[in-house]
N, CA and C atoms as an extended XYZ file, in Angstrom:
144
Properties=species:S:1:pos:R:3:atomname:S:1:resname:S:1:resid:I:1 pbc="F F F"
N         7.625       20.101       -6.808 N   UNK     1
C         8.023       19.250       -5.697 CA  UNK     1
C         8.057       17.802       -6.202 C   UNK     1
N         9.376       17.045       -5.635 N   UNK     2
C         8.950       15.993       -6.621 CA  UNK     2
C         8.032       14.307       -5.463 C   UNK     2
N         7.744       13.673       -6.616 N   UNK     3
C         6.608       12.719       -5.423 CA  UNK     3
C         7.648       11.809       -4.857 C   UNK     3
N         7.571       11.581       -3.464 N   UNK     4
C         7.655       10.801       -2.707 CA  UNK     4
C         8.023        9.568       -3.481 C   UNK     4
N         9.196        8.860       -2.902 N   UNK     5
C         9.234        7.672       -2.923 CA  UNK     5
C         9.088        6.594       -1.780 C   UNK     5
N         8.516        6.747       -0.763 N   UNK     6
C         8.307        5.990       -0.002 CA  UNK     6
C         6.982        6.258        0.663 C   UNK     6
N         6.281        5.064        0.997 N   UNK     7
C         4.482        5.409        1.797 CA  UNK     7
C         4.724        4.602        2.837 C   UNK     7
N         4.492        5.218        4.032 N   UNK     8
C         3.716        4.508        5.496 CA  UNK     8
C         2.499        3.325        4.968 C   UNK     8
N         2.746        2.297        4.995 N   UNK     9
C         1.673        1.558        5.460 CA  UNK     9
C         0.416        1.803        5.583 C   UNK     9
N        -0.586        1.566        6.090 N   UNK    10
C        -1.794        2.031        7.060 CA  UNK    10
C        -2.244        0.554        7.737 C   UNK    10
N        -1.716       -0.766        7.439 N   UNK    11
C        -1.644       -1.542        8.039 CA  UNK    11
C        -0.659       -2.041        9.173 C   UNK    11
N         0.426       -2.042        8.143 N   UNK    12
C         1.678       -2.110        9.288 CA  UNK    12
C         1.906       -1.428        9.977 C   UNK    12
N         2.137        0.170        9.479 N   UNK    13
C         2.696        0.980        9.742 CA  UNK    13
C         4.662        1.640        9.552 C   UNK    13
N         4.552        0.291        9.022 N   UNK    14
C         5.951        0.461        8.328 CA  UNK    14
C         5.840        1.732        6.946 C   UNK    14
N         7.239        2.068        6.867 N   UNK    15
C         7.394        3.002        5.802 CA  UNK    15
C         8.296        2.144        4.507 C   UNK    15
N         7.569        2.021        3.537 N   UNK    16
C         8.038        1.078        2.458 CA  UNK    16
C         8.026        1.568        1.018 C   UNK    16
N         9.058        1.333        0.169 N   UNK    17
C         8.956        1.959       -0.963 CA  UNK    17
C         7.849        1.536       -1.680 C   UNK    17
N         7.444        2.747       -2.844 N   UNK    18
C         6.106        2.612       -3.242 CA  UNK    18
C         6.134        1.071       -3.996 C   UNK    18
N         7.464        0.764       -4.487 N   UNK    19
C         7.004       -0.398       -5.283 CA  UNK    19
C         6.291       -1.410       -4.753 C   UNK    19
N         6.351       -1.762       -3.043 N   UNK    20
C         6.051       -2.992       -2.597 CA  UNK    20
C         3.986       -2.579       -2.307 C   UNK    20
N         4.107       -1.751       -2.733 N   UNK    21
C         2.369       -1.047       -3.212 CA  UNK    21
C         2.133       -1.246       -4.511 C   UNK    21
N         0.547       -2.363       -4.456 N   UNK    22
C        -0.538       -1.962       -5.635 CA  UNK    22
C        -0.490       -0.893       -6.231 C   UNK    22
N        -0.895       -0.714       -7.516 N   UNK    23
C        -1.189        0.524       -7.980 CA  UNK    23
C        -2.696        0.756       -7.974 C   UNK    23
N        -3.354        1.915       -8.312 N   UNK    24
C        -4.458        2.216       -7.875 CA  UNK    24
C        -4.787        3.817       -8.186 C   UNK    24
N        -5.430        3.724       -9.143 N   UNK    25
C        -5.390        5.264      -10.128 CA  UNK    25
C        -6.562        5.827       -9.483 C   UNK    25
N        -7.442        5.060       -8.468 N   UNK    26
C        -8.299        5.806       -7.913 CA  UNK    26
C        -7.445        7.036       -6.161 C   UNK    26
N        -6.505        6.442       -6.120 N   UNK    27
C        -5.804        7.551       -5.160 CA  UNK    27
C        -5.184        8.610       -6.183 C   UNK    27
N        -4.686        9.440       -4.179 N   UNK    28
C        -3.988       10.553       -4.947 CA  UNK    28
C        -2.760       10.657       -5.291 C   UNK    28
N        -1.862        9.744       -4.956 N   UNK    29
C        -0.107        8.830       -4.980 CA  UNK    29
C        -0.367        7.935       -6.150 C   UNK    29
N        -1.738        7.398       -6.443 N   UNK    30
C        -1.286        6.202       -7.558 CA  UNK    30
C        -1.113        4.770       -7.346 C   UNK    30
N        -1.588        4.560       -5.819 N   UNK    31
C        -0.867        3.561       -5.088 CA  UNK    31
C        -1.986        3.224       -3.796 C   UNK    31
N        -1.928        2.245       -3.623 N   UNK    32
C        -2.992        1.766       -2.518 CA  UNK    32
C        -2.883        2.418       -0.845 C   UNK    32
N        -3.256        1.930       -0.170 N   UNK    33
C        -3.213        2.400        1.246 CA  UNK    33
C        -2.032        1.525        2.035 C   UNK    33
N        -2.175        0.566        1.528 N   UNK    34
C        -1.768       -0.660        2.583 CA  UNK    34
C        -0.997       -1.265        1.734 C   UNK    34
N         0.660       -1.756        1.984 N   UNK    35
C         1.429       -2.188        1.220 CA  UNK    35
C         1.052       -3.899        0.919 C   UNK    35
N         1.382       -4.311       -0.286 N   UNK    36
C         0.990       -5.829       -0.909 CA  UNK    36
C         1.175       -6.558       -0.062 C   UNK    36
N         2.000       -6.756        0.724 N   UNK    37
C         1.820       -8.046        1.668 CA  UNK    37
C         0.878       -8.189        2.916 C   UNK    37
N         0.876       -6.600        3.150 N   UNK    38
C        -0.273       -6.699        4.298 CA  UNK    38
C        -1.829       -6.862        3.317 C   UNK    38
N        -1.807       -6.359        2.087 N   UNK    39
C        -3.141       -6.755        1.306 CA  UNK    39
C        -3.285       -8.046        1.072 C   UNK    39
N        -2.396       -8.665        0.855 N   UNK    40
C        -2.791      -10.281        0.828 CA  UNK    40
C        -3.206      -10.438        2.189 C   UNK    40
N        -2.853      -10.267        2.911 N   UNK    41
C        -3.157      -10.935        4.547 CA  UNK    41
C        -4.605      -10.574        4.789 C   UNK    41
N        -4.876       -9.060        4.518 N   UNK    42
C        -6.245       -8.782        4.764 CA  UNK    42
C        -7.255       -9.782        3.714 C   UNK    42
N        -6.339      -10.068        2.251 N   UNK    43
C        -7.643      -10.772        1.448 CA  UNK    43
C        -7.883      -12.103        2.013 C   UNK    43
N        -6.979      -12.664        2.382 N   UNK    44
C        -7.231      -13.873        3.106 CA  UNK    44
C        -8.264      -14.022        3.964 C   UNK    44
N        -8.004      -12.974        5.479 N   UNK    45
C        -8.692      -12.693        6.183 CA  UNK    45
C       -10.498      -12.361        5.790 C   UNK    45
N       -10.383      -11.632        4.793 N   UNK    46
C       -11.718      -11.876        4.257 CA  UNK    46
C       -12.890      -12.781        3.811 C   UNK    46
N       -12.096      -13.804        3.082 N   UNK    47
C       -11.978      -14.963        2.684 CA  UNK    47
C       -13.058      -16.085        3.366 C   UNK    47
N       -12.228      -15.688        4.839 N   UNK    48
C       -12.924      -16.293        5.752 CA  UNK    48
C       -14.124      -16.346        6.488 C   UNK    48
């Protein structure tokens, strides 16, 4: 089966190609949860 090229979000909820995703060898895709722009927003948010 071949892998997916596109992941849902878990922030947005948008469906976005994997590129606009971190990578992350601790998942099972290779790829973070939450696409890069919503991860900047959350690091910010942290920040604070």
């Amino acid at each position: 089966m071949p892998a997916a090229l596109t992941k849902v979000c878990g922030h947005c909820g948008k469906t976005k190609p994997l590129s606009d995703f971190y990578h992350n060898s601790t998942k099972s895709d290779y790829h973070n949860g939450i696409c890069a722009k919503c991860q900047l927003e959350v690091n910010k948010q942290n920040k604070k």
